[in-house]
N, C-alpha and C positions, 0 to 999 in steps of 0.2 A: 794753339799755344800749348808747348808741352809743360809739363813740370817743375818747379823752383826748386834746386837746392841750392841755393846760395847759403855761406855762410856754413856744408857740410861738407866733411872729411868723410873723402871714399877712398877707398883702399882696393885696388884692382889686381891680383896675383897675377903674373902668364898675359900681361897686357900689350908683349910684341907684337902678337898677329894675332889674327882668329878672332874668336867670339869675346877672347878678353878685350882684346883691342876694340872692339867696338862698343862693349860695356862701358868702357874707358869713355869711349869720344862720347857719347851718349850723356853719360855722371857731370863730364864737364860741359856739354850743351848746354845741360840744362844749371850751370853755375859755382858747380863744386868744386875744389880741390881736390886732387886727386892721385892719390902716388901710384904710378904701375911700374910693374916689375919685369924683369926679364933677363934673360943673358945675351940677346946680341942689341949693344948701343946703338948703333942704326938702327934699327927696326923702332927701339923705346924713342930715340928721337925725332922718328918720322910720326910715331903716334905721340908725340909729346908738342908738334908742334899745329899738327892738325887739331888738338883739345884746345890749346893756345888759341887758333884760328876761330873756334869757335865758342869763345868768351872763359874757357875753363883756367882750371890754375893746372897745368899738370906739375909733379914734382919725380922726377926721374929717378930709380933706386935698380941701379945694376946688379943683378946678386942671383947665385944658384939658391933654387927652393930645395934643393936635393942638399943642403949643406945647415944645419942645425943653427951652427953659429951665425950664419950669416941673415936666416927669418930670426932669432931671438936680436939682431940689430936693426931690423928693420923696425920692428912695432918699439924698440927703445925710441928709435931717430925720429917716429913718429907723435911717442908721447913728448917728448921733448922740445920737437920744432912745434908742436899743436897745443898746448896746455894739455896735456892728459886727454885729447880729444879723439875722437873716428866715431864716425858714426854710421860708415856703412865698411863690410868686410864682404867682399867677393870673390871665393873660392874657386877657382878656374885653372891656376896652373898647374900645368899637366903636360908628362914627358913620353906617355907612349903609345900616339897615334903614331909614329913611322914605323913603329917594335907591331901594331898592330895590321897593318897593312901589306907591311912585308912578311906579314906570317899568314895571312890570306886562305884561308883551309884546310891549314895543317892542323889538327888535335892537339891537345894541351901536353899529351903525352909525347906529342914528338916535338915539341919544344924543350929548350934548357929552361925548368921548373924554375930555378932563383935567378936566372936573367930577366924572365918575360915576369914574374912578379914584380922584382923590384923595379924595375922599369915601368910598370902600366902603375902599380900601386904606390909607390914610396912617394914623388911629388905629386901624388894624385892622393888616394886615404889616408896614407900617414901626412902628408903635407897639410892637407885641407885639418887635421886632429889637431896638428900643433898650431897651425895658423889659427884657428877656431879658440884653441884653450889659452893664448896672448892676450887674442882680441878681447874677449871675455871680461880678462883682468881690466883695461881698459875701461867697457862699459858699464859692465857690471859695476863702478865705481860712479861712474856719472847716471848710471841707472836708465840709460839710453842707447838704443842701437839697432842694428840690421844687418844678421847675417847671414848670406845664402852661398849655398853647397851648388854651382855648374852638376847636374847629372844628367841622366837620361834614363830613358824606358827601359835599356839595357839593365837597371835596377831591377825591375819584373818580371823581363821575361830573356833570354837567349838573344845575347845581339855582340858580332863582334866573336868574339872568343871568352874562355871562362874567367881569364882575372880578371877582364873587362867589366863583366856580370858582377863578379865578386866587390869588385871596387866600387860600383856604383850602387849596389844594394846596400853598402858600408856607406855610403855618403848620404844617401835618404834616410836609414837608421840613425846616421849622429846626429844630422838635425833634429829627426823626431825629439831623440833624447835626448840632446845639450837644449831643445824647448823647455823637457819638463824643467830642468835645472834653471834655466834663465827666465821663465816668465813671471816669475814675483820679482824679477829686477828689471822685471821693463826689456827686456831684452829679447828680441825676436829674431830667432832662425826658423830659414825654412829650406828647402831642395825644391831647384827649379829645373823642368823640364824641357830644351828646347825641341823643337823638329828637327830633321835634317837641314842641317847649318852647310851654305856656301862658303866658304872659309875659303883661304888663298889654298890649300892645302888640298881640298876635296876639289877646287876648279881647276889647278895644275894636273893633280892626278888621274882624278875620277871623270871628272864632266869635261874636260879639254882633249881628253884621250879617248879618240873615237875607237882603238883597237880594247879599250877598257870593259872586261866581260863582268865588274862588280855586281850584283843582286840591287845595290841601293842606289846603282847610277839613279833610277827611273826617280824615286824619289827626291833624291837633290836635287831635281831638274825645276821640281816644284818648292823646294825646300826656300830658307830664310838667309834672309842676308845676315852678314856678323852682329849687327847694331839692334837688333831684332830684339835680341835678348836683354839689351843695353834700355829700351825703351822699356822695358818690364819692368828691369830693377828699379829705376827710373821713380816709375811711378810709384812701386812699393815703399820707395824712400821716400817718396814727399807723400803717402799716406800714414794721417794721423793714428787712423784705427787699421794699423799693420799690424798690431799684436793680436787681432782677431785673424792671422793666419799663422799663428808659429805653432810650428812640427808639424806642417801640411808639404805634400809636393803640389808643385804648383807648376801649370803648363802654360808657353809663353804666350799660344794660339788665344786661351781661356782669358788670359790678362787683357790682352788684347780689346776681349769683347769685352770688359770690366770696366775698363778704364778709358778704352773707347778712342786706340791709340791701332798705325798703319805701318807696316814695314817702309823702308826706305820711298822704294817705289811706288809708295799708294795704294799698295792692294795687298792681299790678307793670302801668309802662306799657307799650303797645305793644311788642314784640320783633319787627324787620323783617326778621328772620333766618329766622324763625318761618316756615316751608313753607304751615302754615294760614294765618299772618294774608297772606303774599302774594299767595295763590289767593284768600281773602276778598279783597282788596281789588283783584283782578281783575276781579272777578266770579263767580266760579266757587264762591258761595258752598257747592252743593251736596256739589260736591268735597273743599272747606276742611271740611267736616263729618266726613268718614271720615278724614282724616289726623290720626295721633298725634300729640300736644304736643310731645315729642322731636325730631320729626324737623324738621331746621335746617341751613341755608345755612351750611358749612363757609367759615371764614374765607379759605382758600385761593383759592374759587371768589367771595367778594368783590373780593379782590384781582383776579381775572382781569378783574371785570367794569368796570376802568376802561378798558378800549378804547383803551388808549396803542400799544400794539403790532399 
């Protein structure tokens, strides 16, 4: 029996495909209302009617994040049809994985510097800044809430290319800091980490293309379905003592064992924490044989390993 939010307003940014879209189906399994967003209408009303399907409210909001006026209408339309209500904001949309994939090895220097920024970063940092400082108004008034920044490891350490990095060390940063700001209003942000995510996106290009020489096939092979993440948040929203993790990154594998919840399929994705699957995926299969499941990369010695100092 998963989680109740009946009765909570979630807010799902980028909920056409990918990992929003499962966030989405996920928020409303477990009861919620739920506005996702996007720019192609088929896609929102294919994930609008699978939430329907299963027990959710979805509420459909066609709109570019990349357009100011159009996020400062969305959180009106929300306070408006909600009584001043939301109680969950999840920051996900995001416009440049295609701008990232088609740049595949090329140095930052030999890209067009204000194209590849504003494209990986504007509905990605600045979007998740503005969307964060609306929602805020919002809660901070009801004195209630939950909101999580979509990031990844790429925050830490080299992954992707540099604005990639850049934007997601910028989105673990605003949580930490819009924490200290919102936690005497009850108000909980936090940056969530997932694994390598199956998305329609990575299984068209990456894992369905056998001529594909990407670094990170081997990983998404192991990697997590879209909804993975969706069960995370999930649980974070129907936990009462959430505010004992705000301005934390939080990894969806870790939640997982927390809350004591399974990927789609039953069984638990990659753990890169995990001493064996590391050695495994050195090579050192033989090695990776004799080491216990236990034994795992203290979060302390993650943190060391961003090379900042």
């Amino acid at each position: 029996m998963g989680p109740s939010l009946k009765g909570k307003v979630c807010l799902v940014t980028g909920a056409a495909r990918g990992i929003g879209k499962g966030i989405a189906l996920q928020l409303g399994e477990a009861g919620a209302t739920v506005y996702i967003t996007g720019r192609t209408e088929k896609n929102l009303k294919e994930c609008a009617a699978e939430i329907k399907a299963r027990g959710g409210n979805p509420v459909i909001v066609q709109m570019d994040h990349g357009n100011d006026a159009d996020v400062e209408n969305l959180f009106a339309k929300i306070k408006a049809e909600q009584s001043g209500k939301l109680d969950v904001l999840v920051n996900n949309a995001y416009a440049g994985v295609d701008m990232i994939f088609k740049n595949t090895g090329k140095k930052f220097y030999e890209t067009d510097p204000a194209q590849t920024w504003d494209c990986i970063n504007g509905v990605g940092l600045r979007g998740h800044y503005i969307c964060t400082t609306l929602a805020s108004r919002i809660m901070v008034e009801r004195q209630e809430g939950l909101i999580v920044n979509v990031s990844s490891i790429g925050g830490l350490r080299y992954l992707f290319n540099v604005a990639y990095g850049i934007g997601k060390a910028g989105c673990d940063r605003m949580a930490a800091d819009c924490a200290m700001e919102l936690k005497k209003k009850n108000v909980t942000m936090v940056s969530l980490w997932p694994g390598p995510v199956q998305t329609e996106y990575i299984t068209e290009n990456v894992m369905e293309d056998k001529d594909s020489k990407n670094p990170m096939k081997k990983a998404f092979e192991e990697g997590e379905s879209i909804e993975f993440s969706g069960k995370a948040i999930a649980n974070l929203a129907a936990d009462p003592d959430v505010i004992k993790k705000t301005g934390r990154i939080l990894q969806t594998v870790d939640l997982a064992h927390e809350y004591g919840f399974k990927d789609t399929d039953n069984g638990m994705p990659m753990d890169f924490r995990l001493v064996k699957n590391l050695l495994r995926h050195a090579g050192y299969t033989g090695l990776a044989a004799w080491v216990p499941e236990f034994f795992k990369v203290p979060l302390l010695f993650v943190h060391y390993g961003s090379y900042k100092f």
